[in-house]
Backbone atoms as SQL, in Angstrom:
CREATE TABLE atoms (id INTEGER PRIMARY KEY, chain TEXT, resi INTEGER, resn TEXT, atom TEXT, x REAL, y REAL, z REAL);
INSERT INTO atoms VALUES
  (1, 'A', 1, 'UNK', 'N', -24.752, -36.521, 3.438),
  (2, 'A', 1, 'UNK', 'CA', -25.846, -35.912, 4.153),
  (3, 'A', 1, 'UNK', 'C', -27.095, -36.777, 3.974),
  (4, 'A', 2, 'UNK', 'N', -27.469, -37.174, 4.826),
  (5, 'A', 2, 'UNK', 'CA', -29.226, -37.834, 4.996),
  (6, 'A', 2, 'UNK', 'C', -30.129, -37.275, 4.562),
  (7, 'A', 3, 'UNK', 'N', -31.027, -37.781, 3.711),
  (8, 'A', 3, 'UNK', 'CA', -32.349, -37.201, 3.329),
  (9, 'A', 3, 'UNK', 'C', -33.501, -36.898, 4.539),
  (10, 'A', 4, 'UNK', 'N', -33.178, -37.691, 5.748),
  (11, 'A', 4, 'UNK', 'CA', -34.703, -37.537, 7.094),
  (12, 'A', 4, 'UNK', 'C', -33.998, -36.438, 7.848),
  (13, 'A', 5, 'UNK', 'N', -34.480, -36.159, 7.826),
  (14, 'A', 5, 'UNK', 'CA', -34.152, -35.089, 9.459),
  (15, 'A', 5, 'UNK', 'C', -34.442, -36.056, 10.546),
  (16, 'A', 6, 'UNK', 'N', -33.647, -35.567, 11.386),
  (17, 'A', 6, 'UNK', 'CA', -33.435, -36.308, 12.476),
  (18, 'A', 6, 'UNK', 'C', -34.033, -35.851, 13.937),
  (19, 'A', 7, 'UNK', 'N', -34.542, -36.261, 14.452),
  (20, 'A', 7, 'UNK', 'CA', -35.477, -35.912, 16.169),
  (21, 'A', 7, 'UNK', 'C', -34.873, -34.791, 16.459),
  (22, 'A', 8, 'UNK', 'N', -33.530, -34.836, 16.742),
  (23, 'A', 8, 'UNK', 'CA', -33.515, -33.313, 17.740),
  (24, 'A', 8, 'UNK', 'C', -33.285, -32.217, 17.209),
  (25, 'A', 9, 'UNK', 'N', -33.091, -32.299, 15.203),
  (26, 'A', 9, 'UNK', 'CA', -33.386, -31.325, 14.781),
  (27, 'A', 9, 'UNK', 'C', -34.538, -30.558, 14.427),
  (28, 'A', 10, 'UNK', 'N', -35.326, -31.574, 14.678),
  (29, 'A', 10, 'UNK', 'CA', -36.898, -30.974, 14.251),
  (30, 'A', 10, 'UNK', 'C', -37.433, -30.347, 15.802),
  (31, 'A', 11, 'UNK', 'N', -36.734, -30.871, 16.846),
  (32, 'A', 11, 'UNK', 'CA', -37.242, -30.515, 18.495),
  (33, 'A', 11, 'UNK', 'C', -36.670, -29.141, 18.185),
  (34, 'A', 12, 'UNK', 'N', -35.419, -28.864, 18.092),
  (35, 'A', 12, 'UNK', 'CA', -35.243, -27.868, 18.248),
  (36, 'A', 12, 'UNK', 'C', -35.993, -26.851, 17.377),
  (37, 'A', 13, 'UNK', 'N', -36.279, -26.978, 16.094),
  (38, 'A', 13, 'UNK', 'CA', -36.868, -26.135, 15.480),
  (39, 'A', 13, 'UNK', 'C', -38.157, -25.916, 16.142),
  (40, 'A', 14, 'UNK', 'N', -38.818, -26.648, 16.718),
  (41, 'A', 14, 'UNK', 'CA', -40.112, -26.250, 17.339),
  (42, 'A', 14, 'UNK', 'C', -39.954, -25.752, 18.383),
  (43, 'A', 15, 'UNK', 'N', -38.911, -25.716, 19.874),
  (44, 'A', 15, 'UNK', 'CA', -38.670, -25.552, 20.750),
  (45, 'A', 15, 'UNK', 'C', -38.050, -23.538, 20.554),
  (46, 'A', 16, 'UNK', 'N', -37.303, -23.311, 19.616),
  (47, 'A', 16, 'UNK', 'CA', -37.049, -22.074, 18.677),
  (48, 'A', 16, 'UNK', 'C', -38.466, -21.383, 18.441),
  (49, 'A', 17, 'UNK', 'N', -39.108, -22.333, 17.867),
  (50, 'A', 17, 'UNK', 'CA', -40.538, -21.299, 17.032),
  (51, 'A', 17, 'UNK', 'C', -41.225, -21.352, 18.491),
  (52, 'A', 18, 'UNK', 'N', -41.518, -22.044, 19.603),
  (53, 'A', 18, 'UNK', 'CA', -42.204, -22.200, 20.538),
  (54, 'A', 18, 'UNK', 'C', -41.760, -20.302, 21.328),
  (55, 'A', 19, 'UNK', 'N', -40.735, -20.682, 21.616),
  (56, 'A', 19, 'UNK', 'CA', -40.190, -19.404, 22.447),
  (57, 'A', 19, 'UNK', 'C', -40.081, -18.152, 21.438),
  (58, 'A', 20, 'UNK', 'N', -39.748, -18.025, 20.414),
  (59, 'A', 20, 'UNK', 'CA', -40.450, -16.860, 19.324),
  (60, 'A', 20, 'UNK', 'C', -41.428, -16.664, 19.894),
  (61, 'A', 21, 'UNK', 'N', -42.477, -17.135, 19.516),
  (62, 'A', 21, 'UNK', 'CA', -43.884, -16.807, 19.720),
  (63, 'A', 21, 'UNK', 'C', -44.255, -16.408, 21.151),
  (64, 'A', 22, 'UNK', 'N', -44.180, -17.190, 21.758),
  (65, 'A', 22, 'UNK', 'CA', -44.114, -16.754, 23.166),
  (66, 'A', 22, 'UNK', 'C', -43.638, -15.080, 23.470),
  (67, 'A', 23, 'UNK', 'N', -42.528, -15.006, 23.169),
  (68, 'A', 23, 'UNK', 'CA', -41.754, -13.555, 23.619),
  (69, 'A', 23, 'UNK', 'C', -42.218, -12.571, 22.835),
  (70, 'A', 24, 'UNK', 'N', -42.661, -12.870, 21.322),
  (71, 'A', 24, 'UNK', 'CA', -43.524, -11.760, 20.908),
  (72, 'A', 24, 'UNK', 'C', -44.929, -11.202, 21.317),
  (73, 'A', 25, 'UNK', 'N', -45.424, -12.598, 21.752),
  (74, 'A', 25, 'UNK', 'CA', -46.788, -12.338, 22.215),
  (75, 'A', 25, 'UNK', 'C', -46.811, -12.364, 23.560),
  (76, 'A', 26, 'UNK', 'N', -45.982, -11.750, 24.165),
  (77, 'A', 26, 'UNK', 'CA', -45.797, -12.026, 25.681),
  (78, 'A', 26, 'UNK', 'C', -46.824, -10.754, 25.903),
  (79, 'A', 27, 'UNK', 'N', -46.707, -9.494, 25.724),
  (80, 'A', 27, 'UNK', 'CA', -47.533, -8.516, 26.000),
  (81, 'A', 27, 'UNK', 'C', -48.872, -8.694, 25.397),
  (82, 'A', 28, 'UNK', 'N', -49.289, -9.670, 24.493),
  (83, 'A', 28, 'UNK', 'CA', -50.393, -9.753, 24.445),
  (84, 'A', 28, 'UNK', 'C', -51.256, -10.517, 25.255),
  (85, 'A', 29, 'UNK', 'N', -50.358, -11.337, 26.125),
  (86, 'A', 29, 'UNK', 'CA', -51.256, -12.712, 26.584),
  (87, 'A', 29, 'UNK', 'C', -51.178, -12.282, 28.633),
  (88, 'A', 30, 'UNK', 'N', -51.093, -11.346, 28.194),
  (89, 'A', 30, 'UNK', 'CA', -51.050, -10.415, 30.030),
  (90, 'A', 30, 'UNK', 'C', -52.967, -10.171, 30.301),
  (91, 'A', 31, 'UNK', 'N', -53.066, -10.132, 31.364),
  (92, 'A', 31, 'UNK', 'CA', -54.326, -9.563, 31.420),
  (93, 'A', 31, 'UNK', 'C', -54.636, -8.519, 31.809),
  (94, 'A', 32, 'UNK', 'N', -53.145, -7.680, 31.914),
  (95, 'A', 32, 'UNK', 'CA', -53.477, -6.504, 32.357),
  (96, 'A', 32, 'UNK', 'C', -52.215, -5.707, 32.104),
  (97, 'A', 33, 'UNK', 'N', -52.809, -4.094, 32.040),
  (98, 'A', 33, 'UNK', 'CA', -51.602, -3.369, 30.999),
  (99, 'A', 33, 'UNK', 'C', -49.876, -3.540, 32.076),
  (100, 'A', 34, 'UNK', 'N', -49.225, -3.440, 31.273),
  (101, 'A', 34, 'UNK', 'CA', -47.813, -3.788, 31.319),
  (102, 'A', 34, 'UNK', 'C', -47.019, -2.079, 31.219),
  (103, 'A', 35, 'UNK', 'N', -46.421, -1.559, 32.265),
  (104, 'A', 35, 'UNK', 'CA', -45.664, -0.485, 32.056),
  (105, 'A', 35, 'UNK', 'C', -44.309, -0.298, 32.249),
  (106, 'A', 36, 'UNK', 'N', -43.583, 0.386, 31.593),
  (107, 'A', 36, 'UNK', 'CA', -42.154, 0.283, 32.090),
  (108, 'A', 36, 'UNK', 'C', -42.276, 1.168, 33.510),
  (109, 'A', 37, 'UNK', 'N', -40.749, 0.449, 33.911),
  (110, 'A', 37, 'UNK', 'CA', -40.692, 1.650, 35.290),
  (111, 'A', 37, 'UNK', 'C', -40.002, 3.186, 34.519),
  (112, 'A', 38, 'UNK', 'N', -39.694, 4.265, 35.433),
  (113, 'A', 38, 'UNK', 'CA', -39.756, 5.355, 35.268),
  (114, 'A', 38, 'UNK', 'C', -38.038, 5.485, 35.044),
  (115, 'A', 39, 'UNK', 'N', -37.398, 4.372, 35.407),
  (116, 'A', 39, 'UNK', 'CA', -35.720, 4.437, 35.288),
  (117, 'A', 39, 'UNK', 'C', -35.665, 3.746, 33.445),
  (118, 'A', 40, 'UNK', 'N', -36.334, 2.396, 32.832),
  (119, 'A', 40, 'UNK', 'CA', -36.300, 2.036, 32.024),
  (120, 'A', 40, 'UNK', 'C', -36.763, 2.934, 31.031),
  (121, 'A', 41, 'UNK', 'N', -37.787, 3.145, 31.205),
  (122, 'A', 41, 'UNK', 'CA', -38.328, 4.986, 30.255),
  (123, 'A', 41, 'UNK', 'C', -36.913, 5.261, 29.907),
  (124, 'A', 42, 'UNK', 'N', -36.722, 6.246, 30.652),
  (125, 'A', 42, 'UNK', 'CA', -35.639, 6.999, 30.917),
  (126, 'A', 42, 'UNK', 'C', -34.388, 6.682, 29.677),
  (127, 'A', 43, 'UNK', 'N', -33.772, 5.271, 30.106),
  (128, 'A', 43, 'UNK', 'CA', -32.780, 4.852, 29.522),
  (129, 'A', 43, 'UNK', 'C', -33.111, 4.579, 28.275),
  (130, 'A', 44, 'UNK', 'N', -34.447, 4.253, 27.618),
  (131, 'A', 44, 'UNK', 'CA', -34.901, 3.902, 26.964),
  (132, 'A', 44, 'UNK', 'C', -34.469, 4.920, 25.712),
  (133, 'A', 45, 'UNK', 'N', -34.831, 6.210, 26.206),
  (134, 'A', 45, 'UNK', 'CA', -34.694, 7.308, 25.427),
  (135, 'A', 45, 'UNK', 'C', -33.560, 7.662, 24.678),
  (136, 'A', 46, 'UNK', 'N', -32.418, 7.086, 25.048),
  (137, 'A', 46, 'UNK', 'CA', -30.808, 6.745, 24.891),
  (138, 'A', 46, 'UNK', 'C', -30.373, 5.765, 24.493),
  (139, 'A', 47, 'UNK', 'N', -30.974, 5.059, 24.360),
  (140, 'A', 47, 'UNK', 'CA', -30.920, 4.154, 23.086),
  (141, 'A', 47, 'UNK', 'C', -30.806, 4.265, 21.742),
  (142, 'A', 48, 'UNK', 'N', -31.401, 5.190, 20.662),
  (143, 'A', 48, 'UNK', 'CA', -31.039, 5.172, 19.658),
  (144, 'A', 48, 'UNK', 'C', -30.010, 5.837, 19.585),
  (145, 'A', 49, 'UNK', 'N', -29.497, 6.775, 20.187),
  (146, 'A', 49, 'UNK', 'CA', -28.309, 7.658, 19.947),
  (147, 'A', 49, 'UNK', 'C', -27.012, 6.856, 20.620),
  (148, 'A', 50, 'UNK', 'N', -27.084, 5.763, 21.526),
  (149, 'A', 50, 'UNK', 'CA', -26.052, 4.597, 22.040),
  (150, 'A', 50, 'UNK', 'C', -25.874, 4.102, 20.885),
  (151, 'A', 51, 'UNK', 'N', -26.703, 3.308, 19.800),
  (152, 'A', 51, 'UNK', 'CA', -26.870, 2.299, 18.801),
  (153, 'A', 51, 'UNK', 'C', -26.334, 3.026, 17.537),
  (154, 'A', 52, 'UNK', 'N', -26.523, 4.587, 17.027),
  (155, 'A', 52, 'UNK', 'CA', -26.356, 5.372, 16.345),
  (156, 'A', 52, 'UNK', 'C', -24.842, 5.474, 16.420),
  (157, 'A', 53, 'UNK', 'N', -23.928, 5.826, 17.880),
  (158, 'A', 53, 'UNK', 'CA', -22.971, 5.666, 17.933),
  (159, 'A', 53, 'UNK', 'C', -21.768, 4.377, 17.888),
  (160, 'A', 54, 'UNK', 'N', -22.376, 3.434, 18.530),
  (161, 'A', 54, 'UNK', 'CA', -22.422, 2.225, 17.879),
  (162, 'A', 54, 'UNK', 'C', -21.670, 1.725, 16.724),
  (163, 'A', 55, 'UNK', 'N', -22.025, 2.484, 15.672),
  (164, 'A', 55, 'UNK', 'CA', -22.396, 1.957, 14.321),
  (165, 'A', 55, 'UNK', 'C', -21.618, 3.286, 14.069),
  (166, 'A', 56, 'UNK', 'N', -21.866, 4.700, 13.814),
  (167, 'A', 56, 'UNK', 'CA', -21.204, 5.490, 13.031),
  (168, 'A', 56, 'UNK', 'C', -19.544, 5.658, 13.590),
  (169, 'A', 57, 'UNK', 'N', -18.887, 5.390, 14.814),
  (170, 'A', 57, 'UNK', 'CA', -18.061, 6.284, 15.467),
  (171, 'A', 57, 'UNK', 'C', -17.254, 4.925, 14.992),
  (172, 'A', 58, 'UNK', 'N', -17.007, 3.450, 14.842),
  (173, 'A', 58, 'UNK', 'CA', -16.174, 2.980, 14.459),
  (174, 'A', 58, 'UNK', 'C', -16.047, 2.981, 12.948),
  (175, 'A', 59, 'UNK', 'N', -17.023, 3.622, 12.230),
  (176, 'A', 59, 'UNK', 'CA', -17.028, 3.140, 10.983),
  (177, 'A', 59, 'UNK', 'C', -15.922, 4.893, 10.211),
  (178, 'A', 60, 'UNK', 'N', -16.314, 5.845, 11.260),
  (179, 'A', 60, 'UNK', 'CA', -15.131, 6.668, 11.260),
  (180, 'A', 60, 'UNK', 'C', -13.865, 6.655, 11.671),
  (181, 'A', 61, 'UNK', 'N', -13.346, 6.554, 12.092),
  (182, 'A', 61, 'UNK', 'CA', -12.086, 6.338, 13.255),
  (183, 'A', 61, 'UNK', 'C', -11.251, 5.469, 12.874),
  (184, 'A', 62, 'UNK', 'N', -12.087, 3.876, 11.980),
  (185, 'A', 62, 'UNK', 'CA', -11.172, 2.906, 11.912),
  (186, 'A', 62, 'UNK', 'C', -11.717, 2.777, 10.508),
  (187, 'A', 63, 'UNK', 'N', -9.898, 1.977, 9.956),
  (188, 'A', 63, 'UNK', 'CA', -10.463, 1.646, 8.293),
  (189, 'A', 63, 'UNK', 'C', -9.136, 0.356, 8.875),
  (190, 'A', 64, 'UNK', 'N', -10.211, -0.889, 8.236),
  (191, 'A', 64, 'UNK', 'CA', -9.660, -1.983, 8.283),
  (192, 'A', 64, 'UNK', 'C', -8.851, -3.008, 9.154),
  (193, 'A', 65, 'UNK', 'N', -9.890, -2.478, 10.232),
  (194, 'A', 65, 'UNK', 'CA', -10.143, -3.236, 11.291),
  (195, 'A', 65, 'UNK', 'C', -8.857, -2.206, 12.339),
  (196, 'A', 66, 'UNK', 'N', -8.135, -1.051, 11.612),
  (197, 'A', 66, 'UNK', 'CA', -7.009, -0.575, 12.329),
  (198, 'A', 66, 'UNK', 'C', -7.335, 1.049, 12.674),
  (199, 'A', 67, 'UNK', 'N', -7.058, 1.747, 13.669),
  (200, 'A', 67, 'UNK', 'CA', -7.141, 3.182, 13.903),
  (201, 'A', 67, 'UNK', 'C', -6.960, 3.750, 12.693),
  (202, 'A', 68, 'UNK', 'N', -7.145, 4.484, 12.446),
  (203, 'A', 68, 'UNK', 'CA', -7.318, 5.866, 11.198),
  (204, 'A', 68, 'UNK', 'C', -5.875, 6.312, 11.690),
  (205, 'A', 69, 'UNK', 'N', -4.726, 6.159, 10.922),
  (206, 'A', 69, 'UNK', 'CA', -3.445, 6.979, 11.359),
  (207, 'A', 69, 'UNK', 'C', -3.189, 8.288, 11.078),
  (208, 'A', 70, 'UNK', 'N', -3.777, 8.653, 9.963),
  (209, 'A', 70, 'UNK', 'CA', -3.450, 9.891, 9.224),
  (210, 'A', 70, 'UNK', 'C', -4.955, 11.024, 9.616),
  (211, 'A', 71, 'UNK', 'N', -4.342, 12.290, 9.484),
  (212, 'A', 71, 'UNK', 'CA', -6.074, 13.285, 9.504),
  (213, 'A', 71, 'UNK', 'C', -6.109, 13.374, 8.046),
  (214, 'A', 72, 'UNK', 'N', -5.267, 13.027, 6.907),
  (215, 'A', 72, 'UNK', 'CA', -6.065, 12.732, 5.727),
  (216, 'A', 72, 'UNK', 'C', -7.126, 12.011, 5.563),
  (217, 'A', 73, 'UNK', 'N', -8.258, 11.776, 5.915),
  (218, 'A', 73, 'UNK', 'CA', -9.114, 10.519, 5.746),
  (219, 'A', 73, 'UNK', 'C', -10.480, 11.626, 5.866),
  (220, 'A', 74, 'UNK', 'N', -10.994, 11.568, 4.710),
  (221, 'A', 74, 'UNK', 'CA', -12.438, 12.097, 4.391),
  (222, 'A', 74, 'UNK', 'C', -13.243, 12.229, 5.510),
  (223, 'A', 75, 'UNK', 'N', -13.264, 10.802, 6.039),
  (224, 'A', 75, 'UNK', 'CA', -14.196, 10.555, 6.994),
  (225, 'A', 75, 'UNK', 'C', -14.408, 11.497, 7.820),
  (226, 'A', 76, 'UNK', 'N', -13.307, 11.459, 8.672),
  (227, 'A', 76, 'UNK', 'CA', -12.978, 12.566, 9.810),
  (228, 'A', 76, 'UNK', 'C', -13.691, 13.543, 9.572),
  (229, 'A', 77, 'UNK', 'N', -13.106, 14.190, 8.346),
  (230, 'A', 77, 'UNK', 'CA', -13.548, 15.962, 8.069),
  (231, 'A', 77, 'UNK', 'C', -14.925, 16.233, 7.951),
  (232, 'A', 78, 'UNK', 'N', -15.636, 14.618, 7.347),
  (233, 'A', 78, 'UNK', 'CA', -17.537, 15.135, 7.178),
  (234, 'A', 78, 'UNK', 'C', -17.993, 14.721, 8.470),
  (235, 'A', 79, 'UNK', 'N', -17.258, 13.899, 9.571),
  (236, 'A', 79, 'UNK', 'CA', -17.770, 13.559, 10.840),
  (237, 'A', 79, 'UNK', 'C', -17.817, 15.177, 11.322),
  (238, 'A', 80, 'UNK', 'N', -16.568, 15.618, 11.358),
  (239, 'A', 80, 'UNK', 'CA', -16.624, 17.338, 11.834),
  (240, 'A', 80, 'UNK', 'C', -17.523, 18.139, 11.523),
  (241, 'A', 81, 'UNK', 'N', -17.877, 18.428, 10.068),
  (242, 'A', 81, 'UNK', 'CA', -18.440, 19.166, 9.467),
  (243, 'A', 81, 'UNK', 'C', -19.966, 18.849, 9.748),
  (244, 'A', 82, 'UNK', 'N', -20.071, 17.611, 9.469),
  (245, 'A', 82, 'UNK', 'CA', -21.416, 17.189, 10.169),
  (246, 'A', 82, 'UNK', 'C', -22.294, 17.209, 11.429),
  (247, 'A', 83, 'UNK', 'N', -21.453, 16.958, 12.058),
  (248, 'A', 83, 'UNK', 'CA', -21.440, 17.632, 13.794),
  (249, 'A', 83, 'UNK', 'C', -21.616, 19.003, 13.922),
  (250, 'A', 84, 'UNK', 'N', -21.057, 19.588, 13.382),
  (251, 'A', 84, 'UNK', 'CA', -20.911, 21.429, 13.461),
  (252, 'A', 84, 'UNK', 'C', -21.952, 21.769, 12.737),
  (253, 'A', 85, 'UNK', 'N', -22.371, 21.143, 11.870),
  (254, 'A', 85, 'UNK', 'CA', -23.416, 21.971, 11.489),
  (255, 'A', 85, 'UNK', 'C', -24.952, 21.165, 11.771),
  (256, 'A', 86, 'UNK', 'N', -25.241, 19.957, 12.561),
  (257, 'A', 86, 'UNK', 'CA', -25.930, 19.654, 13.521),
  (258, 'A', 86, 'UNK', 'C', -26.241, 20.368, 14.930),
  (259, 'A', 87, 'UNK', 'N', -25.005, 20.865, 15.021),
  (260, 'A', 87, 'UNK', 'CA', -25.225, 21.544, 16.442),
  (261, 'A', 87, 'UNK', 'C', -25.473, 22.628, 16.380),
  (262, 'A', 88, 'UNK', 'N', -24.790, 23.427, 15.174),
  (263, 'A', 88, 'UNK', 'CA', -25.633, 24.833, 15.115),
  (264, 'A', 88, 'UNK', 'C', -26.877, 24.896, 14.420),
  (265, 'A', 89, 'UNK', 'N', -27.465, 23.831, 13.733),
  (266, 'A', 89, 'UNK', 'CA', -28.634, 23.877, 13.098),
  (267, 'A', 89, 'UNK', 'C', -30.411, 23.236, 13.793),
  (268, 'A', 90, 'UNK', 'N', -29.314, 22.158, 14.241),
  (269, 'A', 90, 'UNK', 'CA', -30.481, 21.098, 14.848),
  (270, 'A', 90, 'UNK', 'C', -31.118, 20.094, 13.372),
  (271, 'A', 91, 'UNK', 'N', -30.230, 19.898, 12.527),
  (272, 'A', 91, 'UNK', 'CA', -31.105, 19.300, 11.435),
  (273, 'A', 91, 'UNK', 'C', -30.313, 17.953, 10.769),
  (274, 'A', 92, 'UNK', 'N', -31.389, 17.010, 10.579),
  (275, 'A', 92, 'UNK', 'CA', -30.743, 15.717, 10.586),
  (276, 'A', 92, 'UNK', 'C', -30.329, 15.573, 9.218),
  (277, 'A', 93, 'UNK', 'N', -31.106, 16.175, 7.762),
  (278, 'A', 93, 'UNK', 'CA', -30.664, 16.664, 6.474),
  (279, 'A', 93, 'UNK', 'C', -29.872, 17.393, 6.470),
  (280, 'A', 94, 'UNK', 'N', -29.907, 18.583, 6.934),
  (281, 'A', 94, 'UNK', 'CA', -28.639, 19.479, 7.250),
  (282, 'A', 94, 'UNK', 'C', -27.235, 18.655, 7.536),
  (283, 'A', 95, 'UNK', 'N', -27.223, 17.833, 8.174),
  (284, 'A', 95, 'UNK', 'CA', -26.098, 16.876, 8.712),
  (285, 'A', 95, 'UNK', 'C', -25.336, 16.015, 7.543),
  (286, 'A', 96, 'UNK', 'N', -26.556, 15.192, 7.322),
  (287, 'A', 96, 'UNK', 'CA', -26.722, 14.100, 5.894),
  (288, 'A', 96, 'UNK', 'C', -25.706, 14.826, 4.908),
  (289, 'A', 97, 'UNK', 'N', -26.792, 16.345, 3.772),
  (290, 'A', 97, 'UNK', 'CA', -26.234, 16.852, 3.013),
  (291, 'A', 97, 'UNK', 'C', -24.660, 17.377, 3.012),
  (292, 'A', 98, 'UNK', 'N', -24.216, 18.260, 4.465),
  (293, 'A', 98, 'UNK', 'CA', -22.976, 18.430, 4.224),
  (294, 'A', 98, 'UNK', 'C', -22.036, 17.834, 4.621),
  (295, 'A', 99, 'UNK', 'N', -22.466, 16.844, 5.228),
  (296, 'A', 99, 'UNK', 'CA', -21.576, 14.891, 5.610),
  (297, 'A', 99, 'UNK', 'C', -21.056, 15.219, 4.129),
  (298, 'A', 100, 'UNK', 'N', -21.862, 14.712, 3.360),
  (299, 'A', 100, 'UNK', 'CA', -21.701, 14.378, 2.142),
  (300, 'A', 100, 'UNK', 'C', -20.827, 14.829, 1.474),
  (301, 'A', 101, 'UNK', 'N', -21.483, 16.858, 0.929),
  (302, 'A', 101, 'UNK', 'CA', -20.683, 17.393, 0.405),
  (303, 'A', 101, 'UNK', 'C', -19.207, 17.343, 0.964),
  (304, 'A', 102, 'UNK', 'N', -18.899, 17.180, 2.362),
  (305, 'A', 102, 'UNK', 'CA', -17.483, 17.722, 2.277),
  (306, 'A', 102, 'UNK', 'C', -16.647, 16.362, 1.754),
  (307, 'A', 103, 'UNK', 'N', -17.278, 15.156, 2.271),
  (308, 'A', 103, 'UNK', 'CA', -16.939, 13.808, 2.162),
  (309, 'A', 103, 'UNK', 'C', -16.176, 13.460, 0.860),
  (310, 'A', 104, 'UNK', 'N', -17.789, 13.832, 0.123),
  (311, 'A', 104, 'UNK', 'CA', -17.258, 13.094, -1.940),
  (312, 'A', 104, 'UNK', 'C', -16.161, 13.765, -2.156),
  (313, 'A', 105, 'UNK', 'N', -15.821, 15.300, -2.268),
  (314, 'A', 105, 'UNK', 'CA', -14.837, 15.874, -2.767),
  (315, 'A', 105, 'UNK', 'C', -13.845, 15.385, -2.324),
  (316, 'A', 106, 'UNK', 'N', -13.835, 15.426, -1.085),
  (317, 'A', 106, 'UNK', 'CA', -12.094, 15.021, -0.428),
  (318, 'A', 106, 'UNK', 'C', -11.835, 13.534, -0.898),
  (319, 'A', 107, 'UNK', 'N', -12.350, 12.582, -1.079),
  (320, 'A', 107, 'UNK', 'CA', -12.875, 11.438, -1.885),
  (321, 'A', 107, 'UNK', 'C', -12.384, 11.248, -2.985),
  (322, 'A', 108, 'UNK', 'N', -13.214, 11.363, -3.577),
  (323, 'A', 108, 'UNK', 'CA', -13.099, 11.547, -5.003),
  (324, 'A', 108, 'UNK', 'C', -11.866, 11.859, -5.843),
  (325, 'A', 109, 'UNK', 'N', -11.784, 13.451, -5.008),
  (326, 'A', 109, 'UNK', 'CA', -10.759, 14.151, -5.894),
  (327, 'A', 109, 'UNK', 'C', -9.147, 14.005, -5.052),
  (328, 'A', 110, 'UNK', 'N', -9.543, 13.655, -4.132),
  (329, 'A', 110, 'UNK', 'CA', -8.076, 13.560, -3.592),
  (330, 'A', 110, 'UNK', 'C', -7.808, 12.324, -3.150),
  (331, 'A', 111, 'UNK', 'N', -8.672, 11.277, -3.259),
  (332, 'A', 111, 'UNK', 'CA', -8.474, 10.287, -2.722),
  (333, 'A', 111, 'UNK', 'C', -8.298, 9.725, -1.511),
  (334, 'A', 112, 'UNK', 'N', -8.418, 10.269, -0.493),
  (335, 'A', 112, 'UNK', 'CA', -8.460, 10.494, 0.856),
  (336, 'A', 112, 'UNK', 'C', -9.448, 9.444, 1.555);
């Protein structure tokens, strides 16, 4: 490995930090206010719960890169339990806490 850096690695690093900056400060360097349209709003709002699902619904369903074969699997039962008592509660602790509780036990003690 060479001790200089070489031209088009240093271009690119500036050409990188150039367009960073740019796209962060893009709404600042407008001269006039910037609004979404009324469809982007919209979708906008559905976004965290797309990203939420995302992220929680494979991390249930699948263990190790393969479908969940068995309904022995913890997971499942605090995804249920969690859900059910989200929907009759409306509460995002409510959810958390008995995720949990039903989770560790079946866990823990049964290995599941």
């Amino acid at each position: 490995m060479r001790g200089a850096t070489d031209f088009w690695t240093l271009f690119v690093i500036a050409g990188l930090a150039g367009i960073t900056v740019l796209t962060r400060c893009f709404f600042f360097i407008l001269d006039r206010p910037w609004t979404l349209p009324a469809w982007a709003h919209r979708a906008l709002q559905y976004a965290p719960v797309a990203a939420l699902a995302g992220v929680v619904v494979p991390e249930v369903v699948m263990s190790n890169g393969q479908l969940v074969a068995t309904w022995q699997d913890a997971r499942l039962f605090a995804a249920l339990a969690g859900a059910a008592v989200y929907f009759w509660r409306r509460s995002v602790l409510l959810t958390l806490l008995l995720g949990m509780a039903v989770y560790l036990p079946l866990h823990l003690a049964l290995g599941w």
